[in-house]
VODOFI-972407 format. One record per residue (C-alpha): residue in one letter; y, z, x. Coordinates in nm, 2 decimals, padded with zeros to 4 digits, always signed. Layout:
N
PT,A,Y,Z,X
...
END
This chain:
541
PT,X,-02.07,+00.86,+01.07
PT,X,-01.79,+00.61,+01.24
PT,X,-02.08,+00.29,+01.15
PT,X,-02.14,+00.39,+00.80
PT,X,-01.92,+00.07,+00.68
PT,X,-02.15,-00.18,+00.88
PT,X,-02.46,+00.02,+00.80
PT,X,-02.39,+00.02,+00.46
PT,X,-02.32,-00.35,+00.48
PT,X,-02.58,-00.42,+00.74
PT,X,-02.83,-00.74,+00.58
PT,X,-03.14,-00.55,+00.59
PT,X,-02.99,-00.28,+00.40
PT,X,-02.74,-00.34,+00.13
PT,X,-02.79,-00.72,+00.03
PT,X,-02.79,-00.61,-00.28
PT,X,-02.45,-00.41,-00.22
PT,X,-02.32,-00.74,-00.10
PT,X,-02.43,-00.97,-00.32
PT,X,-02.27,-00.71,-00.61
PT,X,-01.92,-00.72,-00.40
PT,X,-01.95,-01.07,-00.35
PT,X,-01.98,-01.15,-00.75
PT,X,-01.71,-00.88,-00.83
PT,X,-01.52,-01.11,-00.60
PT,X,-01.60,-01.43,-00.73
PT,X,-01.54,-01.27,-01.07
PT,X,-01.18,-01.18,-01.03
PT,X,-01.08,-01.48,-00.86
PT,X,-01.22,-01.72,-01.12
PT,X,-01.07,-01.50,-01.39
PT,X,-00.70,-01.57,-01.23
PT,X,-00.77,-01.93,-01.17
PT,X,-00.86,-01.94,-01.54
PT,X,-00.50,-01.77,-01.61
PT,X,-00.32,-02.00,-01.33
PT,X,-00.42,-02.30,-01.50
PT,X,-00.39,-02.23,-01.85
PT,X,-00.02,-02.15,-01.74
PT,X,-00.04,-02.48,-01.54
PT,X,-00.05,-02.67,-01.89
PT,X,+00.23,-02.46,-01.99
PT,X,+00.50,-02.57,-01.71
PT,X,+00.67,-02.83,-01.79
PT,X,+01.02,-02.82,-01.65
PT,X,+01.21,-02.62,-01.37
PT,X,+01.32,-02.31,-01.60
PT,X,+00.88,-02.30,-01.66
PT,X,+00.81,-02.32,-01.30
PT,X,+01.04,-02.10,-01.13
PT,X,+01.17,-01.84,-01.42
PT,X,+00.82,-01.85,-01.67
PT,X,+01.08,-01.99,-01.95
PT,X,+01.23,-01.67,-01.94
PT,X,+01.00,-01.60,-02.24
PT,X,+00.89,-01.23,-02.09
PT,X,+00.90,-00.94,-02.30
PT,X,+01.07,-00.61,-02.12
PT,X,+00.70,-00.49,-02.13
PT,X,+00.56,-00.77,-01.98
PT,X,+00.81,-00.82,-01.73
PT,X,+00.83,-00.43,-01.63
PT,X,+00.43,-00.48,-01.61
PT,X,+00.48,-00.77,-01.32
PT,X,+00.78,-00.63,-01.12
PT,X,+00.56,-00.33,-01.09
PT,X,+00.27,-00.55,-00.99
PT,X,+00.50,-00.75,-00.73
PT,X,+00.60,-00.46,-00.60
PT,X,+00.33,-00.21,-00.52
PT,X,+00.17,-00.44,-00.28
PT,X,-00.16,-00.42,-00.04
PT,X,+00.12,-00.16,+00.18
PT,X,+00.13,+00.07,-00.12
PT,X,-00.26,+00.07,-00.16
PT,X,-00.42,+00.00,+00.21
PT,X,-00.11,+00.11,+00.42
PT,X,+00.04,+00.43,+00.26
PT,X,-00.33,+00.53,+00.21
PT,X,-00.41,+00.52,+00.55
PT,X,-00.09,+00.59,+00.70
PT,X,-00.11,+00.93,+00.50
PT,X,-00.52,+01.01,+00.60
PT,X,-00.41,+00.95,+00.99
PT,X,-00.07,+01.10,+00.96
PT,X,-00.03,+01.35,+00.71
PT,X,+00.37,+01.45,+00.65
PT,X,+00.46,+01.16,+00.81
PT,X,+00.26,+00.87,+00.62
PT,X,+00.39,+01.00,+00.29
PT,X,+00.72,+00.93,+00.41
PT,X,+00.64,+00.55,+00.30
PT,X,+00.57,+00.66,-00.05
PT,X,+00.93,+00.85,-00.10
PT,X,+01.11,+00.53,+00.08
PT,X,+00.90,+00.29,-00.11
PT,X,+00.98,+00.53,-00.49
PT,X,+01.36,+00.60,-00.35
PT,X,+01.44,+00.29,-00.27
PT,X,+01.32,+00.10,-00.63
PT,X,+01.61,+00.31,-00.75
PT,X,+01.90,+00.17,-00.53
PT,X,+01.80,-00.16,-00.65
PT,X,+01.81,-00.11,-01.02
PT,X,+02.11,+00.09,-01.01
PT,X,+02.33,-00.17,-00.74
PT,X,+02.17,-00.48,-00.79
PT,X,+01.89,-00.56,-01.08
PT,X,+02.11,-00.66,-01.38
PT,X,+02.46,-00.80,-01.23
PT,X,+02.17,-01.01,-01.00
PT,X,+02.02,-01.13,-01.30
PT,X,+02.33,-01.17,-01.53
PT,X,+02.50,-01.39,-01.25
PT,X,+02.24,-01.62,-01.12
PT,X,+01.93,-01.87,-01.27
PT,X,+01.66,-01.93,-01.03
PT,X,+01.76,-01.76,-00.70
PT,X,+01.93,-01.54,-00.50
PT,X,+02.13,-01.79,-00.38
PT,X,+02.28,-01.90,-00.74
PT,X,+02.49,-01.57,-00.70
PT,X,+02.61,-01.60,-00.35
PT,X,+02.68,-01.96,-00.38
PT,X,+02.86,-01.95,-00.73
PT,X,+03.25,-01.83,-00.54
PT,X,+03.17,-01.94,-00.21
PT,X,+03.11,-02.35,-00.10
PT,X,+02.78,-02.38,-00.22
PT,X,+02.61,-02.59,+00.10
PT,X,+02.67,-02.37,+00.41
PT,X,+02.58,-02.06,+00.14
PT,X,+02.29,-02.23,+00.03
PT,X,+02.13,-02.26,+00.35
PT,X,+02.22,-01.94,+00.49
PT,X,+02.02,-01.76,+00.14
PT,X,+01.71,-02.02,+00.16
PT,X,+01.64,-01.96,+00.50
PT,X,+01.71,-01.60,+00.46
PT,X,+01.46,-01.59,+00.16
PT,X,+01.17,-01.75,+00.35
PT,X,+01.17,-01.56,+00.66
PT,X,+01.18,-01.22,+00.49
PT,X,+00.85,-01.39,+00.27
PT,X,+00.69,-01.50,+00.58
PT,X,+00.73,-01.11,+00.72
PT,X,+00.65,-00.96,+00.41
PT,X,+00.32,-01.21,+00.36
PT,X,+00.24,-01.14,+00.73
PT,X,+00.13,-00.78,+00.58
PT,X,-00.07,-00.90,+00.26
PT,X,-00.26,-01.14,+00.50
PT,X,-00.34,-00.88,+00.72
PT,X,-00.41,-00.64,+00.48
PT,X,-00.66,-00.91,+00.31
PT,X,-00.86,-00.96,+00.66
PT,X,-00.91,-00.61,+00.68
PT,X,-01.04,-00.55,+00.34
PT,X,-01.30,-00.84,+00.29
PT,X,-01.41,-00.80,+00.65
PT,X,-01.51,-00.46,+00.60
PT,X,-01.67,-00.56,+00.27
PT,X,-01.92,-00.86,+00.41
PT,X,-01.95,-00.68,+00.75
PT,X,-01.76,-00.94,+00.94
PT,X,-01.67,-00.82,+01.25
PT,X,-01.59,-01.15,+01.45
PT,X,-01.24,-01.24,+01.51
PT,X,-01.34,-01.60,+01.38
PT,X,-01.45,-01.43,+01.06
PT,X,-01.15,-01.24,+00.99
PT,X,-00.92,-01.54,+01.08
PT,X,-01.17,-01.76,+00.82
PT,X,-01.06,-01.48,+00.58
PT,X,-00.70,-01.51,+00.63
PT,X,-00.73,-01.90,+00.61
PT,X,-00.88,-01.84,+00.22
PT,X,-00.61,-01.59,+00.11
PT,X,-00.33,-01.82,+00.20
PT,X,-00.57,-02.14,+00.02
PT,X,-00.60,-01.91,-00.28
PT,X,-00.24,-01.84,-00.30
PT,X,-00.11,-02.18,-00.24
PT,X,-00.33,-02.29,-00.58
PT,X,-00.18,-02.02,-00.76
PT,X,+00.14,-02.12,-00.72
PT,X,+00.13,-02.50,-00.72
PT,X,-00.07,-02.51,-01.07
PT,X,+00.07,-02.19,-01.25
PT,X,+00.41,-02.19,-01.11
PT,X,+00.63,-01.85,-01.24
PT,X,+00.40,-01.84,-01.54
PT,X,+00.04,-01.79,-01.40
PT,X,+00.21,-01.58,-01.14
PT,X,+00.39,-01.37,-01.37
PT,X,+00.03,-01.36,-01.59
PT,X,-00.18,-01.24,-01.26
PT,X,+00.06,-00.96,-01.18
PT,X,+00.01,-00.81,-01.52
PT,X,-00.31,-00.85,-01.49
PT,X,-00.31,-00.67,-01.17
PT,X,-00.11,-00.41,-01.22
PT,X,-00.33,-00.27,-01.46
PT,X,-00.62,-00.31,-01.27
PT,X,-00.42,-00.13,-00.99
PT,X,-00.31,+00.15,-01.18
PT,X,-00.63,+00.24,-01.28
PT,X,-00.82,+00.21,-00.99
PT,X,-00.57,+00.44,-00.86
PT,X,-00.61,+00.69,-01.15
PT,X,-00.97,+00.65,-01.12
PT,X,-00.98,+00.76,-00.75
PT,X,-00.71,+01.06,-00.79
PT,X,-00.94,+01.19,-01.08
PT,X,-01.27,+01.19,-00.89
PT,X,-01.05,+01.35,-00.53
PT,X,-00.89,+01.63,-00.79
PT,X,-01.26,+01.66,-00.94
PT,X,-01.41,+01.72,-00.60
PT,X,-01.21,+02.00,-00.57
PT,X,-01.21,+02.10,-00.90
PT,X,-00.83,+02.00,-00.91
PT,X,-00.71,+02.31,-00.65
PT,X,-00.43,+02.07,-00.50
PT,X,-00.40,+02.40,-00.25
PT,X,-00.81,+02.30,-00.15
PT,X,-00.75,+01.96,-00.13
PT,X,-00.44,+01.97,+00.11
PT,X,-00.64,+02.26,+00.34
PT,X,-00.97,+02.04,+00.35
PT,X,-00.72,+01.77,+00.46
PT,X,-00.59,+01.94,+00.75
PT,X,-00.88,+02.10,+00.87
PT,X,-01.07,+01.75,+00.85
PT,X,-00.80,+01.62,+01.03
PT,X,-00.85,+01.76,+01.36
PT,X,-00.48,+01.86,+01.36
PT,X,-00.45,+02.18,+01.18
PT,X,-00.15,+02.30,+00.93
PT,X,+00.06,+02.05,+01.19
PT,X,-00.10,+01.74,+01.01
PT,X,+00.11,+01.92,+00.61
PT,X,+00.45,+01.92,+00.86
PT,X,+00.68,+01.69,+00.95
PT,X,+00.66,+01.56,+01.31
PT,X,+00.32,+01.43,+01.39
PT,X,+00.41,+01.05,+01.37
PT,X,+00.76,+01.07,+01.41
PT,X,+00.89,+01.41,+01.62
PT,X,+00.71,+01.43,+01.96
PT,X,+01.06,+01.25,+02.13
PT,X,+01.42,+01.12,+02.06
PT,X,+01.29,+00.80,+02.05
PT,X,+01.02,+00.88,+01.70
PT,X,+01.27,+01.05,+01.57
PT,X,+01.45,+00.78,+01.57
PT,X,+01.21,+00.52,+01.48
PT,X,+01.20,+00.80,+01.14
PT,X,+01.51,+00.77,+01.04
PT,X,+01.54,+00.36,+01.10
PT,X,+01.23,+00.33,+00.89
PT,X,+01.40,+00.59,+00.63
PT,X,+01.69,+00.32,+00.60
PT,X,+01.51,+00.04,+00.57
PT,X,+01.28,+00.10,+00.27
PT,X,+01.59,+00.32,+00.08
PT,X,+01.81,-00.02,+00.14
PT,X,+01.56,-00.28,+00.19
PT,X,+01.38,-00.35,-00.16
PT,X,+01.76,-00.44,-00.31
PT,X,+01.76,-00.73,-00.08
PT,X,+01.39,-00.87,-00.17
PT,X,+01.38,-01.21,-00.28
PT,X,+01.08,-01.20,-00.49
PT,X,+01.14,-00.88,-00.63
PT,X,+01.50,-00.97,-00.71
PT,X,+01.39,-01.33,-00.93
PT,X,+01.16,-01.14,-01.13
PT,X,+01.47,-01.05,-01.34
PT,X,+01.54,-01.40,-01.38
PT,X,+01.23,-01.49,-01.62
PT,X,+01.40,-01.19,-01.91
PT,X,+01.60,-01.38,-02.19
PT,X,+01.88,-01.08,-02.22
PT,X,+02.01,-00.84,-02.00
PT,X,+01.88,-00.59,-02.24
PT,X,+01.55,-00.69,-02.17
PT,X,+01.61,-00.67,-01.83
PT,X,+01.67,-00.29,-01.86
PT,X,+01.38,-00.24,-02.04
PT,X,+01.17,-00.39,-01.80
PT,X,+01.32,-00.19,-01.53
PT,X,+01.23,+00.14,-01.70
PT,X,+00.87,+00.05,-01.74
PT,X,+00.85,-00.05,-01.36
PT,X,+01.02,+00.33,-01.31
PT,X,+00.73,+00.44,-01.52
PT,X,+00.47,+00.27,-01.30
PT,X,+00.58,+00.28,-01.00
PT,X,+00.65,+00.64,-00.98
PT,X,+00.34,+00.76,-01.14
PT,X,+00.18,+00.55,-00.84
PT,X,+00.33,+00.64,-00.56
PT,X,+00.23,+01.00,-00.72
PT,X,-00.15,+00.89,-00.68
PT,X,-00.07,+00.77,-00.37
PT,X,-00.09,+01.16,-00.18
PT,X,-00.46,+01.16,-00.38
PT,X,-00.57,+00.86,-00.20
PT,X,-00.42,+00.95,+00.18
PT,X,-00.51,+01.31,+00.13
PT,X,-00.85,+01.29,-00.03
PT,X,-00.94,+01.02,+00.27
PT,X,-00.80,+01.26,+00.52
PT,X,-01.03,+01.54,+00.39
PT,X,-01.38,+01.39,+00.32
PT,X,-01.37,+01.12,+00.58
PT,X,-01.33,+01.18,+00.92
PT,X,-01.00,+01.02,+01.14
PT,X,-01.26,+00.84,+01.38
PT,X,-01.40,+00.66,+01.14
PT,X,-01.15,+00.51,+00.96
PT,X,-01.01,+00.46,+01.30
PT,X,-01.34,+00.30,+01.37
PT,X,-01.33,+00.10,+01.08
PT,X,-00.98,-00.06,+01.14
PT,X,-00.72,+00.04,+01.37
PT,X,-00.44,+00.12,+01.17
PT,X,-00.58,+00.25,+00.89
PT,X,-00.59,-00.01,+00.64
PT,X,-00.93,+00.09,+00.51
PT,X,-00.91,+00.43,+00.43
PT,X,-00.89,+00.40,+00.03
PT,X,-01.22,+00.13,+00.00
PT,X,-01.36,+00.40,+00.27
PT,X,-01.27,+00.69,+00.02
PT,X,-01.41,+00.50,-00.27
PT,X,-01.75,+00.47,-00.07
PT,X,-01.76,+00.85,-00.01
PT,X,-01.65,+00.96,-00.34
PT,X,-01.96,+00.74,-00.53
PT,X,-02.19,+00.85,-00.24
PT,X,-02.29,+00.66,+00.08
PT,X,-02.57,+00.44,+00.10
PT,X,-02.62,+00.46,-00.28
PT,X,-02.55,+00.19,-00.57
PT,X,-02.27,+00.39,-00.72
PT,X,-02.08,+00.43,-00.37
PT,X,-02.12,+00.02,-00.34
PT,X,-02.02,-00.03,-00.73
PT,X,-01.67,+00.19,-00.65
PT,X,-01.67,+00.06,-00.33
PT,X,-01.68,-00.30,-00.45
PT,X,-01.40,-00.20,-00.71
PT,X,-01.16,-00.09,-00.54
PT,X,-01.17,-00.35,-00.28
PT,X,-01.15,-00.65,-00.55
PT,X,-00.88,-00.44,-00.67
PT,X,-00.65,-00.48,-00.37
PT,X,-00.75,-00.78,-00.33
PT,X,-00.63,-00.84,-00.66
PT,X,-00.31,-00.70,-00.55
PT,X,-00.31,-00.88,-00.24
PT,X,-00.30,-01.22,-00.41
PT,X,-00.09,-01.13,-00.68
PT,X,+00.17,-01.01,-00.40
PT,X,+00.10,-01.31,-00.23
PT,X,+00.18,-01.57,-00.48
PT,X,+00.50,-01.40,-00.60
PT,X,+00.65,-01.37,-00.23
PT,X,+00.58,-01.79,-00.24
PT,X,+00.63,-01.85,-00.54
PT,X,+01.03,-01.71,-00.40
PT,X,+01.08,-01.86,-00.08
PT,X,+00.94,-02.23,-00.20
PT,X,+01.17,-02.17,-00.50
PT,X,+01.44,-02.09,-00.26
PT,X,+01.39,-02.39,-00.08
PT,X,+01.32,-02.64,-00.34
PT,X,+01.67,-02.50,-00.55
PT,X,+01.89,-02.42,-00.29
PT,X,+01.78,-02.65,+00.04
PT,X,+01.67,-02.93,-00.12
PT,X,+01.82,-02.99,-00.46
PT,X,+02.16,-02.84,-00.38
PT,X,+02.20,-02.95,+00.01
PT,X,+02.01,-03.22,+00.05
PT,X,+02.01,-03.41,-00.25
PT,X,+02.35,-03.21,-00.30
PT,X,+02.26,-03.15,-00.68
PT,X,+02.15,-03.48,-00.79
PT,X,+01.80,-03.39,-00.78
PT,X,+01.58,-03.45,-01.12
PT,X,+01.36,-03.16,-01.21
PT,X,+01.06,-03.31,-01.11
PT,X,+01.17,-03.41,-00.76
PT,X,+01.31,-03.00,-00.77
PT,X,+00.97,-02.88,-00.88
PT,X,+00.78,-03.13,-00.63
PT,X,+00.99,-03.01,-00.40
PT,X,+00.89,-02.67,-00.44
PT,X,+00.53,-02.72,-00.45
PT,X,+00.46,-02.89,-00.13
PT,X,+00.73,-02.64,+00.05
PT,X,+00.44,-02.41,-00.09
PT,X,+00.20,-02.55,+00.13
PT,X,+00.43,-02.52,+00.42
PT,X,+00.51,-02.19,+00.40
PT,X,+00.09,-02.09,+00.29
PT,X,+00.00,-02.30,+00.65
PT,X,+00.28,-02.05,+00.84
PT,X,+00.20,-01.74,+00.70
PT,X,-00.17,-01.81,+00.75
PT,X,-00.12,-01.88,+01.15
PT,X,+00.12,-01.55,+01.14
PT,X,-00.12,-01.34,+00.93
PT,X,-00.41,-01.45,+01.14
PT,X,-00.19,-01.29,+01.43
PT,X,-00.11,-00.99,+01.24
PT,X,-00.47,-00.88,+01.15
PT,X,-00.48,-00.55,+01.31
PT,X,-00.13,-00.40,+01.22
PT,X,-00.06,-00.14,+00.97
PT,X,-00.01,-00.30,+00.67
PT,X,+00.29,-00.09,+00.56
PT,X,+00.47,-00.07,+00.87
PT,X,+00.48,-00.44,+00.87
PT,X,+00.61,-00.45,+00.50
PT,X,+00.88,-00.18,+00.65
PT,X,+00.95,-00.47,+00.86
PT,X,+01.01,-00.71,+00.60
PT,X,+01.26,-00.46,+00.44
PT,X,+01.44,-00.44,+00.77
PT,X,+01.50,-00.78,+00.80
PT,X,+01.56,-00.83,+00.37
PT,X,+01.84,-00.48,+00.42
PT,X,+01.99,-00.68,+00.73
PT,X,+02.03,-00.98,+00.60
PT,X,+02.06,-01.01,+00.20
PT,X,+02.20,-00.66,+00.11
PT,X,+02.52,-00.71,+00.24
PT,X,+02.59,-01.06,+00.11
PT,X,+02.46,-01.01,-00.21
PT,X,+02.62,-00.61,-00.26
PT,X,+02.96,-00.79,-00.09
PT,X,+02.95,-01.09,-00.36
PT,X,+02.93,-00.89,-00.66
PT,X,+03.20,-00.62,-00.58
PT,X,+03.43,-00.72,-00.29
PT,X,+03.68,-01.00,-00.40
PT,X,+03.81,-01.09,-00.03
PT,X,+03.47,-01.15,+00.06
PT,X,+03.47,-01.53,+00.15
PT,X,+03.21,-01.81,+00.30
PT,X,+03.22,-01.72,+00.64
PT,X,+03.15,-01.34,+00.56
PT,X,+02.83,-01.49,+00.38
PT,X,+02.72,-01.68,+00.68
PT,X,+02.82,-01.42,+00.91
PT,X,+02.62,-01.16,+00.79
PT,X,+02.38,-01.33,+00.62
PT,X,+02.26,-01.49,+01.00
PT,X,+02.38,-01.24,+01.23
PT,X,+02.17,-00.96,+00.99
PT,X,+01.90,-01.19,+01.03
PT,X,+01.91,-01.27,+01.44
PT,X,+01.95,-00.90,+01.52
PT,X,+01.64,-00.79,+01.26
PT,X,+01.45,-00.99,+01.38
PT,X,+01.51,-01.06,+01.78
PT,X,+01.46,-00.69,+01.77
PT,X,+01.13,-00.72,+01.61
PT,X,+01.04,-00.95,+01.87
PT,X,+01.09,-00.76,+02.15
PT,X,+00.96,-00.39,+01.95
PT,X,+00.69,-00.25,+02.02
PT,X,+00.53,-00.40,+01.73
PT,X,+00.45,-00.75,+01.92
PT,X,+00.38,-00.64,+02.25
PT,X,+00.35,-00.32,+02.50
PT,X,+00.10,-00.06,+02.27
PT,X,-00.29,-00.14,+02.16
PT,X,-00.18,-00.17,+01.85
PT,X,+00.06,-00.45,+01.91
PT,X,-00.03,-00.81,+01.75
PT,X,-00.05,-00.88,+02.14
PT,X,-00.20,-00.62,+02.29
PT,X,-00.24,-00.73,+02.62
PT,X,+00.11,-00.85,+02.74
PT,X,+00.43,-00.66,+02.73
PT,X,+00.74,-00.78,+02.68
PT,X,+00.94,-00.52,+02.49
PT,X,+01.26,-00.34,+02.55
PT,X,+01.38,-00.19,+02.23
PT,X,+01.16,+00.10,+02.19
PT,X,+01.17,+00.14,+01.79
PT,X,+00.93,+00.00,+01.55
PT,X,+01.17,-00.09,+01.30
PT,X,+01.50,-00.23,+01.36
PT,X,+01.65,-00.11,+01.05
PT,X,+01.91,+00.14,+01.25
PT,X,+02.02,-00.13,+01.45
PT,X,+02.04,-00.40,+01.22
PT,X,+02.13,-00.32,+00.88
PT,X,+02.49,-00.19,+00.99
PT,X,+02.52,-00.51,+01.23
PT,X,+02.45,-00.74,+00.92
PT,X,+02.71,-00.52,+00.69
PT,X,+03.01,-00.52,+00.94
PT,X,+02.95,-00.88,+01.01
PT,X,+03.03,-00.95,+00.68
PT,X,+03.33,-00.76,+00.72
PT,X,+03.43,-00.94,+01.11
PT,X,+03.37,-01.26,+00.96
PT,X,+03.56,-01.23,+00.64
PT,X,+03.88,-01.05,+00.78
PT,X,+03.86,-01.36,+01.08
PT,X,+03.80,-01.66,+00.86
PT,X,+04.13,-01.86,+00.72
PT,X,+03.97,-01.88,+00.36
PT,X,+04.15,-01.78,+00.03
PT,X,+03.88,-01.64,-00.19
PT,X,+03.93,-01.79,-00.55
PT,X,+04.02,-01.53,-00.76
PT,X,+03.94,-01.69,-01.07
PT,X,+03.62,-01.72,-01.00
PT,X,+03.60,-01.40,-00.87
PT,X,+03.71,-01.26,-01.22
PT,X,+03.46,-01.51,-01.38
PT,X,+03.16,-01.31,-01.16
PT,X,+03.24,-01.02,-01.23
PT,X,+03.27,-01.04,-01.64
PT,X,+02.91,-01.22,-01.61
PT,X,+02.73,-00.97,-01.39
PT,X,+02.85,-00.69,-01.58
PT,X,+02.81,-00.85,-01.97
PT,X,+02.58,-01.14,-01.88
PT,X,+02.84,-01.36,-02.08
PT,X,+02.77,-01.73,-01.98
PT,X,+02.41,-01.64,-01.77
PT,X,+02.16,-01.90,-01.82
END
């Protein structure tokens, strides 16, 4: 059975399977061009492109935070992660739910109370805004660049299994058209068409996903008990694959690479840049909060689905062939949609080719919001604010941003290219390492601790980011395991996966070391200005 992917896809067999995936494809992605352009139109000045006018209903906005945030890991990588792992993939799922919650309740509304456009509006508004500025810009475009390295990858998997392409060239080709794809999304539509093709995905999304977890429960005639047993049988593992400890409890050292990745999804989605701006394109705070209950809503009812999809896959497919099909995993819920309309016949290919333009739906969404941030981060805080030090026009602001969109596409295309065979949602855990290292602290320190001065800021917001991600460089995750992106080399000495233990506590007491050492006396006034605005929104733009 570990072929049935590339038989099914095989040209003798299944054109007509591929020629239906192929216009599904072509469907979709001509729908969202229509959508990005029509928003195009509609952006005409610097509060259009980088905060949709803040015209957004709480609805509409809960709708695309939701659809920013369950990306290709929530779909390809906790699905996978939980058919190979059991236990110990679903562990992504609780972070992932867990740690939506810190960031509403620390960071969501005095974030978007205080700032306009960016993170770094907040941090730079009682601190000198140049050095600050910098330090948040750069800090907001690595952690895009790690966080798109996973939707890249997660796209070369899912449209190589599709056309059968099983060349490297073919899935870097891939790769090379995701980033193209997103790079038009943002330049035309700006936050507007962005905004417009999350909605539009998270629907699709959640209904694939509903879809799936009613024909797994229906295959068992909805006896979770059947389901879970099938699972662990099929799994080769026995009742150890429904217990903790098959990823993560052999050693110290997995134990320890558990609890590291525990910390950074609970602390690492309050430091995202992409998902932090989204509450800048709200006109009230009130709206704000509405918006964040309907993400709740969403987000938790899918993360719910999610032990469906990674269960189900664990018990009708076997582990050596979605091993077969891609290393880490990536394709076991396309691979589950297969099986669950019948392999090798037109209604396995129709779910098949469903499900697959639906996370590639999310893959592009996910993709143009995480550039849509870091090219607004550059454009507002680099460009307009330090180089031009704030005598920009909008238009140079918003050309600004669009070619730093093609930048940053080029670079994550290289990295995703690199990345193609890495679990999707272990690399977003890496992006959370590096977003909980770096931005948590600056931004949590800012809103609540009035000593906190400049050289805290740049302190924690650069030391947070060395430590995250030197470590990641020398991890496992580069080099040293098959898995690595370069498997043939070793060069690592930190044994963990995720650097998250390590790093998020460096980038919090660095704050502290570099306040308490720096000769700077924090302005109270404005201080007391900050904190009236992040908690009434009094004065936010």
């Amino acid at each position: 059975m570990s072929a049935v992917p590339h038989t099914l896809l095989a040209a003798g067999e299944a054109s007509e399977h591929r020629t239906l995936i192929i216009t599904l494809f072509a469907v979709f992605v001509a729908a969202t061009l229509v959508i990005t352009v029509w928003a195009g139109r509609q952006t005409k000045d610097a509060a259009d492109f980088y905060a949709g006018g803040r015209q957004f209903t709480g609805f509409q906005n809960g709708l695309a935070v939701s659809g920013d945030y369950m990306s290709a890991a929530s779909f390809l990588g906790i699905a996978g992660a939980i058919a190979l792992f059991g236990y110990d993939g679903f562990l992504y799922s609780i972070g992932f739910l867990v740690a939506w919650l810190v960031a509403l309740l620390l960071v969501a509304e005095p974030l978007r109370n205080s700032g306009r456009y960016t993170m770094g509006d907040v941090l730079a508004y009682r601190m000198r805004q140049r050095p600050v500025r910098t330090a948040a810009g750069t800090s907001t475009i690595v952690v895009s660049i790690f966080y798109l390295l996973a939707q890249m990858a997660g796209a070369g998997v899912l449209v190589s299994l599709l056309l059968g392409i099983t060349s490297d060239g073919g899935k870097i080709g891939i790769v090379a058209l995701v980033g193209l794809l997103m790079i038009v999304y943002v330049t035309i539509g700006g936050m507007k068409g962005t905004t417009w093709v999350q909605m539009v995905k998270a629907v699709l999304l959640i209904v694939g996903a509903v879809l799936l977890t009613f024909l797994v429960l229906l295959k068992f005639d909805f006896n979770v008990s059947e389901l879970l047993g099938r699972a662990a049988d099929n799994s080769g593992k026995g009742s150890a694959f429904l217990e903790p400890g098959l990823k993560y409890g052999a050693t110290g050292t997995t134990k320890l690479d558990f609890l590291s990745l525990g910390i950074a999804l609970v602390l690492g989605t309050a430091g995202l840049p992409h998902i932090l701006i989204r509450f800048y394109t709200v006109p009230t705070a009130k709206a704000a909060r509405k918006s964040v209950l309907w993400a709740i809503g969403l987000i938790g009812a899918f993360y719910l689905m999610t032990l469906a999809l990674g269960f189900g896959a664990a018990a009708l497919i076997k582990p050596d062939e979605i091993i077969a099909s891609n290393k880490a995993g990536n394709t076991a819920a396309p691979l589950l949609a297969l099986h669950l309309g019948g392999v090798d016949s037109n209604w396995g290919a129709i779910l098949l080719a469903t499900i697959s333009a639906v996370a590639f739906a999310t893959i592009l969404a996910v993709v143009a919001g995480l550039t849509l941030a870091s090219s607004s981060s550059f454009a507002h805080d680099i460009y307009a604010n330090v180089i031009k030090k704030g005598q920009a026009t909008e238009q140079q602001e918003v050309r600004a941003a669009r070619w730093s969109t093609v930048g940053i596409g080029a670079v994550s295309i290289v990295l995703g290219a690199l990345a193609r065979d890495l679990n999707v949602a272990g690399l977003v855990a890496l992006a959370f390492a590096v977003a909980a290292s770096a931005n948590l602290p600056t931004i949590l320190y800012s809103l609540f601790w009035k000593r906190f001065t400049t050289a805290g800021a740049l302190w924690s917001i650069y030391g947070g980011l060395v430590t995250a991600v030197g470590l990641v460089l020398f991890s496992p995750v580069v080099s040293g395991k098959p898995t690595s992106m370069f498997p043939g080399v070793d060069f690592h000495w930190f044994p963990l996966e995720n650097p998250g233990l390590i790093s998020i506590p460096v980038g919090f007491l660095l704050g502290v070391v570099g306040t308490l050492l720096s000769k700077e006396v924090p302005d109270a006034g404005k201080y007391a200005e900050l904190e009236v605005r992040s908690l009434t929104g009094t004065g936010a733009h």
